[in-house]
C-alpha positions as CSV (number, residue, x, y, z in Angstrom):
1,X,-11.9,-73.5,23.9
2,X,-8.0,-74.4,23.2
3,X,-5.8,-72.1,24.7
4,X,-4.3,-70.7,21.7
5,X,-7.4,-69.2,21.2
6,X,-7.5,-67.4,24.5
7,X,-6.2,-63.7,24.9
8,X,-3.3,-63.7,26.7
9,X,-5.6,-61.5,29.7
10,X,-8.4,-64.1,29.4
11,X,-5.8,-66.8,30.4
12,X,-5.3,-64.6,33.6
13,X,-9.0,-64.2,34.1
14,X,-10.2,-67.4,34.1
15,X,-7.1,-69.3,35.8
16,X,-8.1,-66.5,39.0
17,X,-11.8,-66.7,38.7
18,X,-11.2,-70.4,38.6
19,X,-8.7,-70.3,41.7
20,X,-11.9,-68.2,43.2
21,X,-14.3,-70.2,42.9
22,X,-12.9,-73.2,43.8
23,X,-11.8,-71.7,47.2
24,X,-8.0,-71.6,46.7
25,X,-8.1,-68.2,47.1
26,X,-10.3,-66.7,50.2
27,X,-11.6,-63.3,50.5
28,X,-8.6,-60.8,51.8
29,X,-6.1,-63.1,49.8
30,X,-3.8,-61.0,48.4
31,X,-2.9,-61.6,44.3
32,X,0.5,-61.8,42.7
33,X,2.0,-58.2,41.9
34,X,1.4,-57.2,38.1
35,X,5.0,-57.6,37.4
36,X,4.9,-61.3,39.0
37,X,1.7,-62.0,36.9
38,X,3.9,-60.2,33.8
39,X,6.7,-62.6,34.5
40,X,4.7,-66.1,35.4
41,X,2.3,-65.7,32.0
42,X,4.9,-64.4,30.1
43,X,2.7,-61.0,29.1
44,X,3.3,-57.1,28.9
45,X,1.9,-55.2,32.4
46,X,-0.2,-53.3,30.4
47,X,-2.0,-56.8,29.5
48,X,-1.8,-58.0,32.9
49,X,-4.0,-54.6,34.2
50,X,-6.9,-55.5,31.5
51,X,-7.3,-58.4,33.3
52,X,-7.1,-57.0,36.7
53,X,-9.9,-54.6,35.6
54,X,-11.9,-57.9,34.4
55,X,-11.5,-59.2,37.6
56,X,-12.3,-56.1,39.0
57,X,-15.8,-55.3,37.0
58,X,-16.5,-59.3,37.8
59,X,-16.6,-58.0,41.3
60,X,-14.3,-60.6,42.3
61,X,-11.6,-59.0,43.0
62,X,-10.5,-55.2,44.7
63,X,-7.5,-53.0,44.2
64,X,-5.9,-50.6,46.5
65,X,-3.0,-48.3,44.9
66,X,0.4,-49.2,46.2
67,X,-1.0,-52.1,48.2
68,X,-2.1,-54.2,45.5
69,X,-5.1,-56.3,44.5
70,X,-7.2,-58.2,46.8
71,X,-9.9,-61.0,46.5
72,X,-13.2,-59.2,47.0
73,X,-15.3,-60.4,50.5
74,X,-17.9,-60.6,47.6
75,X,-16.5,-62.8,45.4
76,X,-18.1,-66.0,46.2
77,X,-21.8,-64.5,46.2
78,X,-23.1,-65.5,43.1
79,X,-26.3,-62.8,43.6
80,X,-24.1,-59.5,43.5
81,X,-25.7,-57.6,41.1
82,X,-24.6,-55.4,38.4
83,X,-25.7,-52.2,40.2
84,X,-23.8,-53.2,43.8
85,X,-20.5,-53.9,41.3
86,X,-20.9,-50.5,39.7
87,X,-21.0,-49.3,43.3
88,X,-18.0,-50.8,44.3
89,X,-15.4,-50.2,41.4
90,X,-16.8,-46.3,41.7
91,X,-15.8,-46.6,45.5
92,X,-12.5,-48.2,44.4
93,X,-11.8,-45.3,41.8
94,X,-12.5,-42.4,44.3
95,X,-10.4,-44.4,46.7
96,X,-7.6,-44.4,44.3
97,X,-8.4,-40.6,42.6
98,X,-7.8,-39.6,46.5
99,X,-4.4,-40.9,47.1
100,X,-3.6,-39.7,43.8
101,X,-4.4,-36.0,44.7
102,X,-3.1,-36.9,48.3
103,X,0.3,-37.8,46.7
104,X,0.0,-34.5,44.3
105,X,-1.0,-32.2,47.6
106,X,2.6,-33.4,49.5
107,X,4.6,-33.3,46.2
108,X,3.4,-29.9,45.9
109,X,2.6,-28.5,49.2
């Protein structure tokens, strides 16, 4: 597939599933910020976050809010199936609904 055919997200996707699998990037490596991703491809944010949450569903990679994004201890382990993924980006998203409400409760407390 020719790269003009490739969503501008897909090119993120596979270059970091890629960097994954090869090893280039270890478990606990932290990934560029969305703004440095933005800026290297040349994309919108918005564009750059539909290919986090690829990354994310792939169960290769893991988000915390204000931290960043994160290669998953998982990602080289080729068995993780779709159920143990669907755990972990639910665990993410309560993780990230909590210091939502966290930030709301001192904002407003």
């Amino acid at each position: 597939m020719s790269n003009e055919a490739v969503q501008p997200y897909q090119r993120i996707v596979q270059d970091y599933s890629e960097k994954i699998r090869l090893g280039r990037l270890t478990a606990g490596t932290k990934l560029p910020s969305t703004r440095e991703l933005a800026d290297e491809y040349g994309i919108a944010p918005g564009t750059v976050q539909r290919a986090l949450t690829e990354l994310r569903n792939a169960g290769l990679i893991y988000s915390h809010q204000g931290r960043g994004s994160f290669v998953s201890d998982t990602a080289g382990d080729a068995d993780q199936d779709a159920t143990t993924r669907a755990i972990r980006t639910l665990e993410e998203q309560v993780a990230d609904l909590a210091a939502r409400l966290e930030k709301i409760e001192k904002r407003n407390g």
